[in-house]
N, CA, C and O atoms as a Tripos MOL2 file, in Angstrom:
@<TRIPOS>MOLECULE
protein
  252   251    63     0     0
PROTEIN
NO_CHARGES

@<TRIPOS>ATOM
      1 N          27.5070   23.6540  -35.6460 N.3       1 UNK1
      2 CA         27.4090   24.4300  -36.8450 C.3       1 UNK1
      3 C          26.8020   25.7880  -36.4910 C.2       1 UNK1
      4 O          25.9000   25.7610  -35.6540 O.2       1 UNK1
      5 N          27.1080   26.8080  -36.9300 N.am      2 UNK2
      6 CA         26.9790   27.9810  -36.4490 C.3       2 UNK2
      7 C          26.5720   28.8040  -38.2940 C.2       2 UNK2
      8 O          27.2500   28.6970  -39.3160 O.2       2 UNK2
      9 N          25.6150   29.3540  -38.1470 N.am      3 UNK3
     10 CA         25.0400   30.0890  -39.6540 C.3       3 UNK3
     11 C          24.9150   31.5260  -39.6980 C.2       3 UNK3
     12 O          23.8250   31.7240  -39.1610 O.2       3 UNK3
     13 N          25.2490   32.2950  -39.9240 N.am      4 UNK4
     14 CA         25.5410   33.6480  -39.8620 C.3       4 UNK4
     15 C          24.4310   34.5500  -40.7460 C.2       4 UNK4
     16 O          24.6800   34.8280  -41.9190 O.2       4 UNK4
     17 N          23.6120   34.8380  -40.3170 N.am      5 UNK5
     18 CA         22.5410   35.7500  -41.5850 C.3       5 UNK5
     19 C          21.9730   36.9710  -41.2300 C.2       5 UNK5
     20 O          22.3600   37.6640  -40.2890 O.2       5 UNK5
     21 N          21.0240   37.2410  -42.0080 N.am      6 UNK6
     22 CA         20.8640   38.9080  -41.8530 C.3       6 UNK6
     23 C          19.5080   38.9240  -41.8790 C.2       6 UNK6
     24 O          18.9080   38.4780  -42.8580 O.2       6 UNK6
     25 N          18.8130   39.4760  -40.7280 N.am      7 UNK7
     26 CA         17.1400   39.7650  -41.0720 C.3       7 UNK7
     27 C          16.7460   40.9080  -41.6130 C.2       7 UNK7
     28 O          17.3750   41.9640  -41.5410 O.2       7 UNK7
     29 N          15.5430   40.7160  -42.2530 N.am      8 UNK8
     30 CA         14.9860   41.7720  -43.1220 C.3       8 UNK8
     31 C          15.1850   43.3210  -42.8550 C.2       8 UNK8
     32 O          15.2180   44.1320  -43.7800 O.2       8 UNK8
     33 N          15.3100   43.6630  -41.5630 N.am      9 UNK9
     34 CA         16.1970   44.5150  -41.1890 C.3       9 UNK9
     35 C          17.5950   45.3320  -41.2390 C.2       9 UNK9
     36 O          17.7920   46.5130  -40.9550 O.2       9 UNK9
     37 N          18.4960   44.3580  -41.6800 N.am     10 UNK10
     38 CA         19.3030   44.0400  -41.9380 C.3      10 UNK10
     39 C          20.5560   44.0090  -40.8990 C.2      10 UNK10
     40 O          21.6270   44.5900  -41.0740 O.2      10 UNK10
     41 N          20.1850   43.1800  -39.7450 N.am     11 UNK11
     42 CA         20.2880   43.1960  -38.5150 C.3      11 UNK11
     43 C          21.2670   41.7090  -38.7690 C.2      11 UNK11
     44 O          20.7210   41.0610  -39.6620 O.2      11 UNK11
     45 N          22.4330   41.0520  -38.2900 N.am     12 UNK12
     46 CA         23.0320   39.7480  -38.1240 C.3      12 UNK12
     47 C          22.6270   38.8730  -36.9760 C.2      12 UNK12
     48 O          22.8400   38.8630  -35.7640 O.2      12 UNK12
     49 N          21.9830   38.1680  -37.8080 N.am     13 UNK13
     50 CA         22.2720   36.8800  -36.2710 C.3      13 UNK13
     51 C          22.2890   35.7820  -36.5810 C.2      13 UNK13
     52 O          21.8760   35.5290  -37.7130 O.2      13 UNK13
     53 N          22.7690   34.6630  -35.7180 N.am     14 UNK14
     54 CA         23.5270   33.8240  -35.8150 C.3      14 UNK14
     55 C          22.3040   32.6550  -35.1590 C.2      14 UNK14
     56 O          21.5550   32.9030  -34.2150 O.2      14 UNK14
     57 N          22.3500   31.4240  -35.9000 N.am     15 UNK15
     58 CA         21.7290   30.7410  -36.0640 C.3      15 UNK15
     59 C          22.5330   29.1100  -35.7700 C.2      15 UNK15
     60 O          23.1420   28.5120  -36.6580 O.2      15 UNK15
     61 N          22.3770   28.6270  -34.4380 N.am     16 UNK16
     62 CA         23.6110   27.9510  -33.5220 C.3      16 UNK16
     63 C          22.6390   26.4190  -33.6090 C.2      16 UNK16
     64 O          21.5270   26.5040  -33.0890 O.2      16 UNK16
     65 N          23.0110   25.0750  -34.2270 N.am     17 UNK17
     66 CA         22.6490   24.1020  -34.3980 C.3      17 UNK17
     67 C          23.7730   22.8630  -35.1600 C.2      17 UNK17
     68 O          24.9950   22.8600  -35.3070 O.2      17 UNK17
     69 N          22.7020   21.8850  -35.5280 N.am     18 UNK18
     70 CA         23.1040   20.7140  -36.2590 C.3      18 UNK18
     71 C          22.6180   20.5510  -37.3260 C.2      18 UNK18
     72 O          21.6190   21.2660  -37.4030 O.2      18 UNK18
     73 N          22.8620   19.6870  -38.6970 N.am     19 UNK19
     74 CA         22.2650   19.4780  -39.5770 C.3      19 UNK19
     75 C          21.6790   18.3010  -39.4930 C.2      19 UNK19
     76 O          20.6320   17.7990  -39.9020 O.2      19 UNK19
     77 N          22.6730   17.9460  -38.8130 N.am     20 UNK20
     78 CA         22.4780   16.0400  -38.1860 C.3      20 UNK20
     79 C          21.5940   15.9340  -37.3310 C.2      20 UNK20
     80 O          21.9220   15.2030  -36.3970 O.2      20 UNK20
     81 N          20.5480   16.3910  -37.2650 N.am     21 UNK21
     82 CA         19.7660   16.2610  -35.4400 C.3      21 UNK21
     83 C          18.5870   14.8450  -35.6670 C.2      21 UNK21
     84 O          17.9090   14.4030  -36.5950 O.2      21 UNK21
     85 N          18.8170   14.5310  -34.3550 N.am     22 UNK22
     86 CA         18.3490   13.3180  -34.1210 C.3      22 UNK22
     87 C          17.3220   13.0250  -32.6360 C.2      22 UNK22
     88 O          17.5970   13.1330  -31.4410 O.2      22 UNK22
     89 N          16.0940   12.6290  -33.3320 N.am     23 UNK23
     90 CA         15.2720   12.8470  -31.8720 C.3      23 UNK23
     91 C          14.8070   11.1140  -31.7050 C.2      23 UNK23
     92 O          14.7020   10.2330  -32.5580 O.2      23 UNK23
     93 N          14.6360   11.1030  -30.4970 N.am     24 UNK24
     94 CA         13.8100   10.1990  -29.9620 C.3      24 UNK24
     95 C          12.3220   10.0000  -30.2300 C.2      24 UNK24
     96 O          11.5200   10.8750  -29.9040 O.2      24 UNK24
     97 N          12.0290    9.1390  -30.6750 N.am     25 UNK25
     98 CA         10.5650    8.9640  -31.1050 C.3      25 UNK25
     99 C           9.8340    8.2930  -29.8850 C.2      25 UNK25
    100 O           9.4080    7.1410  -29.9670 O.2      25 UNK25
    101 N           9.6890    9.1670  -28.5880 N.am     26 UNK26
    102 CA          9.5710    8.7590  -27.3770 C.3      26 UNK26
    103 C           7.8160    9.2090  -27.0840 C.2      26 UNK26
    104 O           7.6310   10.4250  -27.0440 O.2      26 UNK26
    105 N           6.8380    8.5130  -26.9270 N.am     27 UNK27
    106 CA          5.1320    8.5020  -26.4550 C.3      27 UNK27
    107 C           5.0790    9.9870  -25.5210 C.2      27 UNK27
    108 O           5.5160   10.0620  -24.3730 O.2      27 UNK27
    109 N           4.7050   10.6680  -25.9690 N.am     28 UNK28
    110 CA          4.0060   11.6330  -25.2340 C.3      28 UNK28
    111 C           4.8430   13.2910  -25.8490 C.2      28 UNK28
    112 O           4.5150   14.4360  -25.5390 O.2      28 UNK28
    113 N           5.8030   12.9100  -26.6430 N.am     29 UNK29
    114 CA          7.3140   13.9020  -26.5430 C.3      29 UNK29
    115 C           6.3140   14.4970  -28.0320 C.2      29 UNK29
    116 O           5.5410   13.7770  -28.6640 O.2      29 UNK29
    117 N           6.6830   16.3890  -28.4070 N.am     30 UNK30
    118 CA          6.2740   16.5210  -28.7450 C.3      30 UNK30
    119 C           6.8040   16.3420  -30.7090 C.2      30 UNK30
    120 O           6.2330   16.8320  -31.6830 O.2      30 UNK30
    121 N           8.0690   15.4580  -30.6660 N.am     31 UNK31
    122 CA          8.4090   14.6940  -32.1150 C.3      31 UNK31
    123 C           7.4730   13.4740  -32.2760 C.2      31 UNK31
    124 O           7.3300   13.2450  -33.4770 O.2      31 UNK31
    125 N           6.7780   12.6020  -31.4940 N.am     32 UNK32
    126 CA          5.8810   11.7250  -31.3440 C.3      32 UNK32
    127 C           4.6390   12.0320  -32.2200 C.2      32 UNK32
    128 O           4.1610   11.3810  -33.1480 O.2      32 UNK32
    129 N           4.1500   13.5080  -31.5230 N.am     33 UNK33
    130 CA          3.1220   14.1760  -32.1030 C.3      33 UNK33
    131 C           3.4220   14.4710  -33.4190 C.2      33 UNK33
    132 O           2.6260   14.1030  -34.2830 O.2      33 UNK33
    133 N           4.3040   14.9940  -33.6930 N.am     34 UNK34
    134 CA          4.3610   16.0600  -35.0900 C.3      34 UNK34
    135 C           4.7410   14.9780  -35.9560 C.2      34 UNK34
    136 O           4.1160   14.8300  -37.0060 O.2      34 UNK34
    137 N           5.9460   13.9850  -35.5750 N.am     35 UNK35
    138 CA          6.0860   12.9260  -36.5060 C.3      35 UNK35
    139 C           4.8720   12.1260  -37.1510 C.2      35 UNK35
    140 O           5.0370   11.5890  -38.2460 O.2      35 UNK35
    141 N           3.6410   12.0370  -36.4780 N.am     36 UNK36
    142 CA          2.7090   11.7910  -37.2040 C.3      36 UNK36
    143 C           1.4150   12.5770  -37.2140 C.2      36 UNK36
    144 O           0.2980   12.1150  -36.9790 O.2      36 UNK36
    145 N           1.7880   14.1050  -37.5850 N.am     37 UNK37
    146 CA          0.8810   14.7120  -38.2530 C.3      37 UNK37
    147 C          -0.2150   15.3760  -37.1690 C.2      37 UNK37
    148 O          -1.3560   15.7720  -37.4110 O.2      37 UNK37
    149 N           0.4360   15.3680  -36.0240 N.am     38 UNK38
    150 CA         -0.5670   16.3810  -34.7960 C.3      38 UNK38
    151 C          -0.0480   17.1780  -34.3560 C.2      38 UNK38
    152 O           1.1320   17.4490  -34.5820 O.2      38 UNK38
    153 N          -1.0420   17.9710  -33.3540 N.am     39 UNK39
    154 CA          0.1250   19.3690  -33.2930 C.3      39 UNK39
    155 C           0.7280   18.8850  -32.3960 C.2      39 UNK39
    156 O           0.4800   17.7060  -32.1430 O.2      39 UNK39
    157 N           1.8630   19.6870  -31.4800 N.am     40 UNK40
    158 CA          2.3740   19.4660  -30.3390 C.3      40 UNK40
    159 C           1.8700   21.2130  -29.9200 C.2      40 UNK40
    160 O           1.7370   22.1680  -30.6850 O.2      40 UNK40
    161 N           1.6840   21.1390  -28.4950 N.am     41 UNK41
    162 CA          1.4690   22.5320  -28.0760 C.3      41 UNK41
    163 C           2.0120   22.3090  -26.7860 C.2      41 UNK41
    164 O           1.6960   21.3230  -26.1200 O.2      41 UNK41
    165 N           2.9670   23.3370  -26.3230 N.am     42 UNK42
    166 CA          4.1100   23.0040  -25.0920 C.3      42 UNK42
    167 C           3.6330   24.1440  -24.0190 C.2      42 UNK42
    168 O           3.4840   25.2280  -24.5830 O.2      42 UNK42
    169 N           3.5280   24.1570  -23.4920 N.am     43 UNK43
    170 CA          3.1610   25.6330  -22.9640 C.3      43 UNK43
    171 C           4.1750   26.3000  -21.9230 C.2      43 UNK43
    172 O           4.2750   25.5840  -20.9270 O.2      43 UNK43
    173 N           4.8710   27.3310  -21.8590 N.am     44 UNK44
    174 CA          6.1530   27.6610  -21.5710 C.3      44 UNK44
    175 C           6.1820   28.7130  -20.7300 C.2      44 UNK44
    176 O           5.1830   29.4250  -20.8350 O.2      44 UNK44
    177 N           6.8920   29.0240  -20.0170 N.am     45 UNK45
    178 CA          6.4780   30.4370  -18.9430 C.3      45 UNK45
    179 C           7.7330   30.5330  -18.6600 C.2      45 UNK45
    180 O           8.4600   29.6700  -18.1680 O.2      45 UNK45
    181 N           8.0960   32.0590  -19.1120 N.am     46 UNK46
    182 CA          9.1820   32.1140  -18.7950 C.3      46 UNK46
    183 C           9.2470   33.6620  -17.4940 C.2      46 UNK46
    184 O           8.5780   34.6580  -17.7680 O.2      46 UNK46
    185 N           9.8040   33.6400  -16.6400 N.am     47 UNK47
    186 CA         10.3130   34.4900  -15.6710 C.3      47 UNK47
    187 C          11.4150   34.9300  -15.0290 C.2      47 UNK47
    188 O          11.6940   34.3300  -13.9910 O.2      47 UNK47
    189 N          11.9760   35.6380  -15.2990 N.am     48 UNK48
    190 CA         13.4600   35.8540  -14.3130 C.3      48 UNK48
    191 C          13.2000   36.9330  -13.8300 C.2      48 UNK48
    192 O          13.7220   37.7780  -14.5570 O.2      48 UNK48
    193 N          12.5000   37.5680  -12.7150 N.am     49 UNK49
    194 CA         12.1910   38.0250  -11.5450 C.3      49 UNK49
    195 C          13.3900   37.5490  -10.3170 C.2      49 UNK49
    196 O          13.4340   36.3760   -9.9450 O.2      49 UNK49
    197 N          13.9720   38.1970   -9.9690 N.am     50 UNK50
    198 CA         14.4370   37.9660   -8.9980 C.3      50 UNK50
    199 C          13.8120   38.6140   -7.8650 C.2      50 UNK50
    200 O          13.8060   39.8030   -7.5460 O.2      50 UNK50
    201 N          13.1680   37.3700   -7.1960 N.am     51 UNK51
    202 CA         12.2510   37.5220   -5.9850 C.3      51 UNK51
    203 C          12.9400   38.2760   -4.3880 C.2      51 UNK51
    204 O          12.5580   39.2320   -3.7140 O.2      51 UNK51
    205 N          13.8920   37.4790   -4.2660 N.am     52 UNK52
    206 CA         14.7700   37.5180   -3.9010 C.3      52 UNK52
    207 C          14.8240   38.8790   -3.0590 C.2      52 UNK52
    208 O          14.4300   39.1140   -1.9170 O.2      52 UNK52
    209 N          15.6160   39.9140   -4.2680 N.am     53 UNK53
    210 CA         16.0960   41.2420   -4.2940 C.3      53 UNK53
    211 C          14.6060   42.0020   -3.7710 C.2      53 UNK53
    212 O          14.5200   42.5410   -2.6670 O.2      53 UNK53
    213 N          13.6070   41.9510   -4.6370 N.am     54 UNK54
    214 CA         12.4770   42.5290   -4.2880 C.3      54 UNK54
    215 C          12.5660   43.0570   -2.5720 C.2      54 UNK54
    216 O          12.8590   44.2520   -2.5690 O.2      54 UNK54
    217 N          12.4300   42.6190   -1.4200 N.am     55 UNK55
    218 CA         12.4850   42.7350   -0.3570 C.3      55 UNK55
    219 C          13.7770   43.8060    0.2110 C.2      55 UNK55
    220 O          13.7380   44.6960    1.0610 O.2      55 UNK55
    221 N          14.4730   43.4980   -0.3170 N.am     56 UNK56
    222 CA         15.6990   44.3010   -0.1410 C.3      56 UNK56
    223 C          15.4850   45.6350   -0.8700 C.2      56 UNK56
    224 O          15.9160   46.6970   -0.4210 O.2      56 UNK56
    225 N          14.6710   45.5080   -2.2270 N.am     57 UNK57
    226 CA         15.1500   46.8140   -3.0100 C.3      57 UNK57
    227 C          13.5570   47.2870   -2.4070 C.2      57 UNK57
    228 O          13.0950   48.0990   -3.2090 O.2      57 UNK57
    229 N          12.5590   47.0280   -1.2250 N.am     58 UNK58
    230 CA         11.5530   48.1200   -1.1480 C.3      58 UNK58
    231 C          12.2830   48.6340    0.1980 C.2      58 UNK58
    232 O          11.6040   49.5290    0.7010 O.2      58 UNK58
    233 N          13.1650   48.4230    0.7600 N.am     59 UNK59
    234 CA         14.0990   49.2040    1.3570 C.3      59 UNK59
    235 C          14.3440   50.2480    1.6280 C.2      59 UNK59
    236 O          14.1030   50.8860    2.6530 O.2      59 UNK59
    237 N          15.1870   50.6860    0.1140 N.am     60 UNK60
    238 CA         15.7790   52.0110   -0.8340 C.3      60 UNK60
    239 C          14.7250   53.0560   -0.3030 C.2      60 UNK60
    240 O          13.5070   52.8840   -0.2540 O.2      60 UNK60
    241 N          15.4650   54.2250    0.1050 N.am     61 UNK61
    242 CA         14.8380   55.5890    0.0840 C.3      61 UNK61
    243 C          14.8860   55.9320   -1.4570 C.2      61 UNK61
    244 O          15.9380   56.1000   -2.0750 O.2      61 UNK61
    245 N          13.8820   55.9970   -1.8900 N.am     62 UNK62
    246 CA         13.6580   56.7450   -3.4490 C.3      62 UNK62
    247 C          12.9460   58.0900   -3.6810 C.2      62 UNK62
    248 O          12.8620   58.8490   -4.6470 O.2      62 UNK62
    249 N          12.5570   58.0930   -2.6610 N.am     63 UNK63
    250 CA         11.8440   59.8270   -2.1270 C.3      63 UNK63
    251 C          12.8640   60.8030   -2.7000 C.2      63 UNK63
    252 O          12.7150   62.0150   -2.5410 O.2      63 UNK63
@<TRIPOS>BOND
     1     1     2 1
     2     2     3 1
     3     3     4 2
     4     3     5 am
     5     5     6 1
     6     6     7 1
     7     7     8 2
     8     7     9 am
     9     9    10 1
    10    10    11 1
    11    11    12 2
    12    11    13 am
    13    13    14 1
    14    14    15 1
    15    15    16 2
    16    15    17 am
    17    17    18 1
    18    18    19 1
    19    19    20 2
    20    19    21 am
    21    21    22 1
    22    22    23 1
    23    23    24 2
    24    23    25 am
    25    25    26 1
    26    26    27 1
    27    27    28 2
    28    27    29 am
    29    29    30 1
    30    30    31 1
    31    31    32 2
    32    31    33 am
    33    33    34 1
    34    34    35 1
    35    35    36 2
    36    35    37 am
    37    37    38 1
    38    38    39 1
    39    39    40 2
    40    39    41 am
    41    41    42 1
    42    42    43 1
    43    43    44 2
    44    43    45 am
    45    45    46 1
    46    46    47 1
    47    47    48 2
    48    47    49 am
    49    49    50 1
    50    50    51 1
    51    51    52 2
    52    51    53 am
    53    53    54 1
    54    54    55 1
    55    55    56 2
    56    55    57 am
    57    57    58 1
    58    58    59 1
    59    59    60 2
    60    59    61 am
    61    61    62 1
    62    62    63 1
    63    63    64 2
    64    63    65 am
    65    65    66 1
    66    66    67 1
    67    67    68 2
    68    67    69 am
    69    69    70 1
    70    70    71 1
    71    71    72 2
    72    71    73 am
    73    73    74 1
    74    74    75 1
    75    75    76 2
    76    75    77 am
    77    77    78 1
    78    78    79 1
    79    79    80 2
    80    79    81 am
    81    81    82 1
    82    82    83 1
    83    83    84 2
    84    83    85 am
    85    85    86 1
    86    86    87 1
    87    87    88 2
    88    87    89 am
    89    89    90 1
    90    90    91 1
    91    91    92 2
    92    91    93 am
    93    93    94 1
    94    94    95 1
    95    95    96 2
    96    95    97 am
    97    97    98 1
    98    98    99 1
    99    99   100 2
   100    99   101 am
   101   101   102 1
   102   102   103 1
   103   103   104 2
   104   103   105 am
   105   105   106 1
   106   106   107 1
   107   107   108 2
   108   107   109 am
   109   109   110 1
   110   110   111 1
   111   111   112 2
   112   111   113 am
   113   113   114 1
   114   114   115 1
   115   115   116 2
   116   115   117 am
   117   117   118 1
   118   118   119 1
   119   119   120 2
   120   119   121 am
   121   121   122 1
   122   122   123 1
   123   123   124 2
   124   123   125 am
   125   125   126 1
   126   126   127 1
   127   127   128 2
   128   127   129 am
   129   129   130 1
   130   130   131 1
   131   131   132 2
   132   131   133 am
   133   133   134 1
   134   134   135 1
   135   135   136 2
   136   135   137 am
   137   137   138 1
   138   138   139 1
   139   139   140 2
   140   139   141 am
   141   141   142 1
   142   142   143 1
   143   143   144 2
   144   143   145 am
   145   145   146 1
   146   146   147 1
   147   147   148 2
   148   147   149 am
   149   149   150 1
   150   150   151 1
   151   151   152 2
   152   151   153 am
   153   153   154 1
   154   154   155 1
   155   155   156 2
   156   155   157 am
   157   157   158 1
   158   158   159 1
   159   159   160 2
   160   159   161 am
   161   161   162 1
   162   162   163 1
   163   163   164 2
   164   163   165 am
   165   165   166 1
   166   166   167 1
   167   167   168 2
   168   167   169 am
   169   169   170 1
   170   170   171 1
   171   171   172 2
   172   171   173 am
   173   173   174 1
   174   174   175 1
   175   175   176 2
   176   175   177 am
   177   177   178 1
   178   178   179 1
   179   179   180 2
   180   179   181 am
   181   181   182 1
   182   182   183 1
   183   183   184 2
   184   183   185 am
   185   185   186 1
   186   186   187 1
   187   187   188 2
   188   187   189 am
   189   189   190 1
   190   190   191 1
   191   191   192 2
   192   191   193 am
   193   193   194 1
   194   194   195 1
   195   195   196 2
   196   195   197 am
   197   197   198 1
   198   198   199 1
   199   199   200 2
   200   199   201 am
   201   201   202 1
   202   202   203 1
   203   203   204 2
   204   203   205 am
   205   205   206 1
   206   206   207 1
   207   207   208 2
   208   207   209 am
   209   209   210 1
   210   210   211 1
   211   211   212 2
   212   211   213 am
   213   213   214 1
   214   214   215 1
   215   215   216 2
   216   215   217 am
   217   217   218 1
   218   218   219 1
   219   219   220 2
   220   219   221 am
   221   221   222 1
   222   222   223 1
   223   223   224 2
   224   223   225 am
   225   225   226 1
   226   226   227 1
   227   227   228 2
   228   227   229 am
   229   229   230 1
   230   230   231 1
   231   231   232 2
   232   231   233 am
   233   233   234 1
   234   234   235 1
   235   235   236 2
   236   235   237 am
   237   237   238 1
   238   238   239 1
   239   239   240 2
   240   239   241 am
   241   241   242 1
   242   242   243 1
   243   243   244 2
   244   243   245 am
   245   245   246 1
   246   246   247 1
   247   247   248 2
   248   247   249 am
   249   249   250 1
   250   250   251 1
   251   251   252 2
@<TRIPOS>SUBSTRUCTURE
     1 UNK1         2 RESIDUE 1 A UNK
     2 UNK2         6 RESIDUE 1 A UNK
     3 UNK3        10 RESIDUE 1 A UNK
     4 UNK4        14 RESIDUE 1 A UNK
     5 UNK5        18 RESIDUE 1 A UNK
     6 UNK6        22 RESIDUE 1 A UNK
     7 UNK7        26 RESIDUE 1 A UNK
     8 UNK8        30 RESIDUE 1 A UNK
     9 UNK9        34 RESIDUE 1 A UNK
    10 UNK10       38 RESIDUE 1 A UNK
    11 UNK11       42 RESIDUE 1 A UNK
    12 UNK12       46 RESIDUE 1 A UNK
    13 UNK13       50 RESIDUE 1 A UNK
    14 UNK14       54 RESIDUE 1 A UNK
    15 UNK15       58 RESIDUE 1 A UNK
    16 UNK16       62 RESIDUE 1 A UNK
    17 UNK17       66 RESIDUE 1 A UNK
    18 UNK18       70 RESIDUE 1 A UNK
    19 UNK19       74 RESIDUE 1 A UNK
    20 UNK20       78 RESIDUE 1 A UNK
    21 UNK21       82 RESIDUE 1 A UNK
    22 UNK22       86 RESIDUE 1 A UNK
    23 UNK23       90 RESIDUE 1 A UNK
    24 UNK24       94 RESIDUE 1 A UNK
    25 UNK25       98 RESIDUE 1 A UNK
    26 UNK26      102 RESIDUE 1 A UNK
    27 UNK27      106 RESIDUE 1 A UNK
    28 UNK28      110 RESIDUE 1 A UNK
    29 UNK29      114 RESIDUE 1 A UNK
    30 UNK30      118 RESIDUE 1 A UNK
    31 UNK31      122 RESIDUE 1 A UNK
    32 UNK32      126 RESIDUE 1 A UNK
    33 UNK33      130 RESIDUE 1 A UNK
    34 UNK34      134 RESIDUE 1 A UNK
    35 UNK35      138 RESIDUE 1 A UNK
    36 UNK36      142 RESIDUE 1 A UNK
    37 UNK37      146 RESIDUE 1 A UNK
    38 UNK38      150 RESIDUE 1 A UNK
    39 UNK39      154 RESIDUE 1 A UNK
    40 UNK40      158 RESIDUE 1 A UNK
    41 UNK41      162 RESIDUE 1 A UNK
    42 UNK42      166 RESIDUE 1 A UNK
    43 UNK43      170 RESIDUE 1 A UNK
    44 UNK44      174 RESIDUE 1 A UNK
    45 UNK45      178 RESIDUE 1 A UNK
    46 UNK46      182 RESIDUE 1 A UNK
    47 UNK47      186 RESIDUE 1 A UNK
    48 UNK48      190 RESIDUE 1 A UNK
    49 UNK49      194 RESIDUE 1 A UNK
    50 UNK50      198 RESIDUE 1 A UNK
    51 UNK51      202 RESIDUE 1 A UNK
    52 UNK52      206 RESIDUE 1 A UNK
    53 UNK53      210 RESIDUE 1 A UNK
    54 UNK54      214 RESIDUE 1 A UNK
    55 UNK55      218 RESIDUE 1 A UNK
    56 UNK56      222 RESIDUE 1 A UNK
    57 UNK57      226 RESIDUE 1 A UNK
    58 UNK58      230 RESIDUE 1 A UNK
    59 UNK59      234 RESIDUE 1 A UNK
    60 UNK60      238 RESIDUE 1 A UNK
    61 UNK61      242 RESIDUE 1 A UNK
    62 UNK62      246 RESIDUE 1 A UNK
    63 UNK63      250 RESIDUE 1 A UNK
């Protein structure tokens, strides 16, 4: 299901899911928690650094 809307901005975006969703009520998962009334707190780190390139791009004459 795909939902099409407009933020206060009045900017479009699209809002990509189920109505039907269905979780596992699995010990430790954070629907476990919230299903009965605790928080869940996930802690997330996100990076896309490509390390990689770094080495290559101190290379470059940029002078």
């Amino acid at each position: 299901m795909i939902v099409d809307k407009v933020d206060p901005r009045g900017r479009n975006y699209y809002w990509i899911g189920t109505a039907d969703l269905k979780f596992h009520d699995l010990p430790g998962s954070d629907y476990h928690a919230v299903s009965r009334g605790h928080v869940s707190i996930t802690p997330l780190h996100l990076d896309l650094t490509n390390y990689a390139s770094i080495s290559a791009l101190a290379k470059w004459d940029l002078s």
